[in-house]
C-alpha positions, 0 to 999 in steps of 0.5 A: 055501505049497502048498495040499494037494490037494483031499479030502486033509487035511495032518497037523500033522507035514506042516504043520510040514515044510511052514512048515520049507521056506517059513522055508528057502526065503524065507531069506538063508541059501538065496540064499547056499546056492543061491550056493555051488552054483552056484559049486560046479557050475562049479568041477565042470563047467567051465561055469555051469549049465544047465536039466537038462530043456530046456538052457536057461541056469540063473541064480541070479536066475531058475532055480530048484533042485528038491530031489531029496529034503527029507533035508537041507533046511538042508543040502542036498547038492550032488547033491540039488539040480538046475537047472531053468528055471521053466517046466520047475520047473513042468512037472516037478511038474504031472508028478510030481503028476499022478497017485497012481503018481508019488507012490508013487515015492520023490522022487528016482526020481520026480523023475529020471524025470519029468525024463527024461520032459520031456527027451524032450518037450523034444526031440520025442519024444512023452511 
């Protein structure tokens, strides 16, 4: 589990919601998930995924899935969910955890944002 940021201490709520994900996440019942999404965005797309911040080919056994919101953890949405490589998996949180303003966004804007941000550094354009 993440440790919280340095000078902030993480409620018990926050501790609890926290061990939620890492049982979630560390579970056969994500893999299985994280299988019928994938088979789900084909059947919409046409196509098997790719990295929504740099194009990059997506596969189960090396993409991740950034959740755009915690509302359904267990029973995420088909929405909730976006392809990214590790590398930009890592980036889009160092984005969205690089300052108090991101933060104060709520998930999914934020997440949407630093995606779009990422995209346009992806391509050249200067963040």
């Amino acid at each position: 589990m993440r440790e919280p940021r340095p000078g902030i201490a993480w409620s018990r709520q926050r501790l609890r919601r926290r061990a939620a994900y890492v049982t979630w996440m560390t579970s056969a019942a994500w893999l299985a998930h994280r299988r019928q999404w994938h088979a789900a965005w084909v059947a919409h797309y046409g196509e098997p995924p790719r990295c929504v911040s740099c194009g990059e080919p997506w596969a189960l056994r090396h993409g991740d899935l950034h959740h755009r919101t915690y509302d359904h953890l267990g029973a995420e949405r088909f929405a909730e969910l976006v392809p990214l490589c590790r590398p930009c998996h890592a980036r889009l949180h160092r984005v969205i955890e690089s300052s108090p303003a991101w933060r104060k966004l709520d998930r999914p804007r934020a997440t949407d944002a630093a995606i779009a941000l990422l995209r346009r550094h992806a391509h050249g354009a200067r963040p």
